[in-house]
N, C-alpha and C positions, 0 to 999 in steps of 0.2 A: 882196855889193854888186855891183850890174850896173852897167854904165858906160849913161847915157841912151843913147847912139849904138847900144847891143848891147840894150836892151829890147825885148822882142813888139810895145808899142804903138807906139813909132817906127820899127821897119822897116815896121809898116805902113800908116804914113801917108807913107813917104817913094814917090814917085811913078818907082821905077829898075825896069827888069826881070831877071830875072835869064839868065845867059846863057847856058845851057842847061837845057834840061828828060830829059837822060837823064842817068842819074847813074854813075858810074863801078864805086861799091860802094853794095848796102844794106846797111846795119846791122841787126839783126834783134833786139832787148830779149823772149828766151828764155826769162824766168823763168817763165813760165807751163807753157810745155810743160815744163819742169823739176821745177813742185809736182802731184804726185801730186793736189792736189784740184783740178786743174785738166788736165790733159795730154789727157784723155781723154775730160772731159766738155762741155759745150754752147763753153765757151773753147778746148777744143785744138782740137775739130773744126772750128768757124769759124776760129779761125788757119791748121787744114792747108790751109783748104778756099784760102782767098786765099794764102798762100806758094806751091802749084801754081801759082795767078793770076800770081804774080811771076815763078814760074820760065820760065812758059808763055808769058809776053808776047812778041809780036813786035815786038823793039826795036828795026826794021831796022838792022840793026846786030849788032855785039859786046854780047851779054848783059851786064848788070852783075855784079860780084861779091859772091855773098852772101855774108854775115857771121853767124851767127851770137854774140853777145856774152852769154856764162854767165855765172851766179854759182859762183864753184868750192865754196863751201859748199852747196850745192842739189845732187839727184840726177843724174847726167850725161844726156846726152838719146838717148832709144830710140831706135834706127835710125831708126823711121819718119820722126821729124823729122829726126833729123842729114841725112837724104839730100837735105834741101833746098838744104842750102849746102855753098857750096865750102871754106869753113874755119870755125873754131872761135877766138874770143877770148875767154879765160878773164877777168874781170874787167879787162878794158883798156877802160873809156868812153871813149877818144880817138878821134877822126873823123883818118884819117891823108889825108885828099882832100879838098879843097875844092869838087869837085863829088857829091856823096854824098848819100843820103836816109839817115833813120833811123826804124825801125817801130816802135811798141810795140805789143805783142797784147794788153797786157789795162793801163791805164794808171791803175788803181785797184787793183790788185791785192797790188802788192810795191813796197818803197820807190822812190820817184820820185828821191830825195837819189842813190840810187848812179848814176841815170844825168843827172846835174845838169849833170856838165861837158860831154856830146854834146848834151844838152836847150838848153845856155845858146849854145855853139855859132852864130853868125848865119850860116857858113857852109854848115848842114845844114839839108835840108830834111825838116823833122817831120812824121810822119803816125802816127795812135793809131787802133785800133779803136777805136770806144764802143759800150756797152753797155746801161745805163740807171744811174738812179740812184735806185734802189729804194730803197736806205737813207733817203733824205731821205722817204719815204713812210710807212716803220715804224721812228720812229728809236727809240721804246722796247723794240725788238729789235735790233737792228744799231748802235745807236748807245749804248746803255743802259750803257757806262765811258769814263772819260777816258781809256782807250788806245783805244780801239774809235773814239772822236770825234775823237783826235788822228791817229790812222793815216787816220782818211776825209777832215780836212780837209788832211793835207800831197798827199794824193794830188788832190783836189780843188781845191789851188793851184796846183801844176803843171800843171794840164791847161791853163795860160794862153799856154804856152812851144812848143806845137806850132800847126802851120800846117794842119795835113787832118785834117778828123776825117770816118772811114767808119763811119755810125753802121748799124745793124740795125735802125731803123724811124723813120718820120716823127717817131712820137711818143718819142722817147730823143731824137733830137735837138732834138727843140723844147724838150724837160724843160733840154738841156742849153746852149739860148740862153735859158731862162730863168732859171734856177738858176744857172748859170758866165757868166752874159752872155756868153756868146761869141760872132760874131758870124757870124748863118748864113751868110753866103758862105764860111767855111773849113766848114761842114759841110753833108754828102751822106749820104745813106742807097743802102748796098749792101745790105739783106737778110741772110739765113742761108742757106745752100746744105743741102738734101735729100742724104742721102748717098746714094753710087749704090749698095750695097748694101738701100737701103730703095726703089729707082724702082723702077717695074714691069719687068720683062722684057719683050722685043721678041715683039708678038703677045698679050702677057698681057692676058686680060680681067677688070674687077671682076665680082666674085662678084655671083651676081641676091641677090634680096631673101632669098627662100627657104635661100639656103645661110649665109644669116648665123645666127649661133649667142647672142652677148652684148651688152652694153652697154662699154665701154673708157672708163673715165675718167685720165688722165692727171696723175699724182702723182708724188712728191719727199721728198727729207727736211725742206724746209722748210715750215716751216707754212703759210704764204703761199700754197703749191699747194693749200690747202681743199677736200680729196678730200669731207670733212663732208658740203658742200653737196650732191653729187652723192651720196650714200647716203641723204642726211635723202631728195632727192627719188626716187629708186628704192624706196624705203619707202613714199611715200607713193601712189604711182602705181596703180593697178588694173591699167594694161594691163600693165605692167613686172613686173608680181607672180612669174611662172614666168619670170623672163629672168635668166641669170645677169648677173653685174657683176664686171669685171678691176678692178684698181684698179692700175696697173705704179707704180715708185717705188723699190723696196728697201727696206720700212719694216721697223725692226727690230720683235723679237716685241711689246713692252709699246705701240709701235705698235697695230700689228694686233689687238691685243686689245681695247686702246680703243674703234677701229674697229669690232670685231664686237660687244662692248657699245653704243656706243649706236647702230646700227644697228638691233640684237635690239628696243631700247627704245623705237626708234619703228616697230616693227611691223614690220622688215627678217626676211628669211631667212637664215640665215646659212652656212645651204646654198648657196646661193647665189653667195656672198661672195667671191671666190678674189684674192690676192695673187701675182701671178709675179714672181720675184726672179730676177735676174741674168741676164738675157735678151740670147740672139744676137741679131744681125739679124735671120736670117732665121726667130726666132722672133716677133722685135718684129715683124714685115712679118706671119707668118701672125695676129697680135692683130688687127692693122688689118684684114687682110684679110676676120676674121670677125666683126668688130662691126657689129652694125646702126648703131651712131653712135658717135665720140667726143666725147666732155664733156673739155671743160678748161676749169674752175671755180677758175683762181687770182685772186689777189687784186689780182697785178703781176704783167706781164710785159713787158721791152724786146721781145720777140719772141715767136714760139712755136713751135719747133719741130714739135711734137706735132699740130700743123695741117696743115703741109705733109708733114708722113708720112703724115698718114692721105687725105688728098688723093690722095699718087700710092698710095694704097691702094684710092680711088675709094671711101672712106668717108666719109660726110656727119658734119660737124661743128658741132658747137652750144659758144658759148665766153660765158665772163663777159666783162660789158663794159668790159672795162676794157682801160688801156693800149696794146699795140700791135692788141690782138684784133679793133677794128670796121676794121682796116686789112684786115687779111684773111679778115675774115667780114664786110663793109659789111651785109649781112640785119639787121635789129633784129628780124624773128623768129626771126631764129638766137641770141641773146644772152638774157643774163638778168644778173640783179644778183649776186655774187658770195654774198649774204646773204638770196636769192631762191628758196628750193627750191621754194615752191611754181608758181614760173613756169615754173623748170626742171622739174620732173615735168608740167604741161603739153606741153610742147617734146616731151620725150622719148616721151609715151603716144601722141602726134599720130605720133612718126616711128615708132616700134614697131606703131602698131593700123594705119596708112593706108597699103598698097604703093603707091598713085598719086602718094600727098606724098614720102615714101620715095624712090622713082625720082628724081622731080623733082630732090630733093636732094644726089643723086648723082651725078645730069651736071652740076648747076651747080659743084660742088665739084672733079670730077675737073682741069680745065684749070689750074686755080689752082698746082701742083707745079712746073709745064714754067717758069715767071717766077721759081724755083727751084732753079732745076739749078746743079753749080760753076762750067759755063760760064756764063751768066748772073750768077750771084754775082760771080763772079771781073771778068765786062769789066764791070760797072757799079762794083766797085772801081778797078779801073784806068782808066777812063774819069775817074772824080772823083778820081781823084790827081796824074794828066796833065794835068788841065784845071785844076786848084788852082796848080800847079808851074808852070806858064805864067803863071799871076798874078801869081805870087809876088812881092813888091814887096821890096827890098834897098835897102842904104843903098853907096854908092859909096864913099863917103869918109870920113874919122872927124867930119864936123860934127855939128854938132845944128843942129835945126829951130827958129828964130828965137825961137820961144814955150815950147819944151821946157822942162820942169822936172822932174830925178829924186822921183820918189817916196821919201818915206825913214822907214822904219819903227822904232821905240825899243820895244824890250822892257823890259818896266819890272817889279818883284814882281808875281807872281798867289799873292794878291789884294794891293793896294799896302795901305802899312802906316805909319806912321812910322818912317822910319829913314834914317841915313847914303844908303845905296843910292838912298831917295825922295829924299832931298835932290839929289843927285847928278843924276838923273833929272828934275828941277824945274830945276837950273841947266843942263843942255842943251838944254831945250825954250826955254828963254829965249836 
């Protein structure tokens, strides 16, 4: 039960500002870097990448104090993260400052109820990554049980309770003024930051045409990433016929196997064919480095990593059209329909048979990384967090607004039934 005076909607409609914009402690909602399916992959590394951002900001000033707030039932957190903050709160969601922000890194991820009482908070100022919400796209996969539907919508009510949302692409946050009505003035898009382990070295030049060796499609465990597409069209290709094909991902064997069946069945080599699992950097950099093109043929994507690696690999890239991808490949002859092989083995026999198309599309590509660096990432988060926090509109005093009325919700039987209970539930609504 929120008191009207402490709801999201009337602090911001009440016209007060708030009295400072540097905040004394951040709060930092950990669980992410915490769950093993997360710590390490596209969610840790965009958290590490803006936590440096926070640490790094010139505050003119005394730094704020970071917080770190764990789940003490989750795994402790690696150095690499702990070294972000000054201390560690094992399960305390209390905001002990009145002037204080609080971050979530991934805010669909792990129960929103544990951090309810900082969430509810009017004196904290809320800011969440966002991501996408791809779920709402494939719900016969992601959403296909009533725990799977119930976890996505309590996460999904919650996101009404924060004030910044830093999303990763124009298009996740439109999904998410259109889907959560949220209202686009709390959301900005900061991008993904390139990790410097994959940027070129100082001096480094892209490989010519000639020294490129394969084709790199860009793959995953989930299905969504439809590596399919880009084999059905290297099968079908003539010029592509002696080019080998990486497919990166970590697909386990019954995978793979799949893969090299129906490959074989539409006329693929399967010589050809190779899977690299568990790849360094500066492995992943030499893939880039030596593909004549990367394909990334998913179905959704909030972002794409996989674009601006191969970028600052000064590798041309060809993407399905979807999602965030005509953001960062605007060309519609760089794209293809995700269910399109035969456009895409067009696309690809063009960049593999033409050195002159070839080139071309390798300088237009290369610039595209450097609007991707973690400093870039980093001030265009903090630029739209600063700039939010200064809006931020607060209520002074405990009134309500003349017209205010609480919202008030009755949980009644799922599904209703005859019974004492209904009855009960019929003489309250009256």
């Amino acid at each position: 039960k929120i008191p009207t005076r402490y709801h999201p909607a009337t602090l911001r409609k009440m016209n007060i500002m708030t009295t400072s914009t540097i905040p004394n402690i951040i709060y930092v909602d950990v669980r992410a870097l915490q769950d093993p399916d997360y710590r390490f992959r596209g969610v840790g590394q965009h958290s590490a990448s803006l936590l440096t951002a926070l640490r790094q900001y010139d505050w003119q000033g005394e730094r704020p104090k970071m917080v770190a707030i764990t789940d003490p039932s989750m795994d402790p957190l690696y150095p690499e993260h702990s070294r972000f903050f000054d201390t560690v709160q094992a399960g305390n969601w209390r905001a002990t400052s009145k002037n204080c922000w609080f971050l979530s890194l991934s805010p669909m991820t792990h129960d929103p109820l544990t951090a309810s009482t900082i969430l509810m908070d009017p004196d904290v100022f809320k800011i969440t990554l966002f991501y996408d919400l791809i779920q709402l796209q494939f719900p016969n996969r992601y959403l296909h049980t009533t725990s799977l539907r119930t976890t996505f919508l309590n996460a999904f009510t919650w996101l009404e309770y924060y004030d910044a949302f830093a999303s990763i692409s124009h298009d996740s946050g439109k999904d998410l003024c259109k889907y959560r009505n949220i209202d686009a003035s709390r959301v900005y898009v900061s991008g993904v930051a390139v990790r410097r382990s994959l940027e070129p070295t100082d001096g480094e030049v892209a490989l010519t045409r000639s020294e490129r060796k394969h084709i790199l499609v860009a793959g995953g465990g989930d299905p969504r990433k439809n590596p399919e597409c880009a084999l059905l069209a290297h099968a079908q290709s003539k010029e592509c016929r002696d080019v080998p094909i990486y497919v990166f991902g970590n697909y386990p064997p019954a995978y793979k196997d799949n893969f090299r069946k129906e490959f074989a069945e539409k006329g693929g080599d399967n010589k050809l064919l190779f899977f690299p699992q568990h790849l360094a950097d500066s492995d992943l950099r030499q893939l880039y480095r030596q593909a004549i093109v990367t394909i990334v043929p998913s179905r959704a994507e909030g972002f794409s990593i996989p674009i601006v690696e191969s970028s600052a690999a000064g590798t041309p890239v060809v993407v399905s059209a979807v999602g965030a991808h005509p953001e960062l490949i605007p060309d519609k002859s760089l794209q293809f329909g995700p269910d399109d092989p035969a456009n895409l083995a067009a696309i690809m026999g063009k960049l593999v048979s033409n050195a002159a198309e070839w080139e071309r599309r390798r300088d237009e590509i290369i610039p595209l990384w450097k609007n991707y660096t973690m400093e870039d990432v980093g001030r265009r988060f903090m630029e739209g967090v600063i700039s939010l926090q200064k809006k931020r509109k607060q209520i002074a005093s405990p009134a309500v607004t003349k017209k205010a009325k609480p919202q008030i919700a009755v949980l009644t039987p799922l599904p209703p039934s005859e019974s004492g209970v209904a009855d009960y539930s019929y003489a309250t609504l009256a």
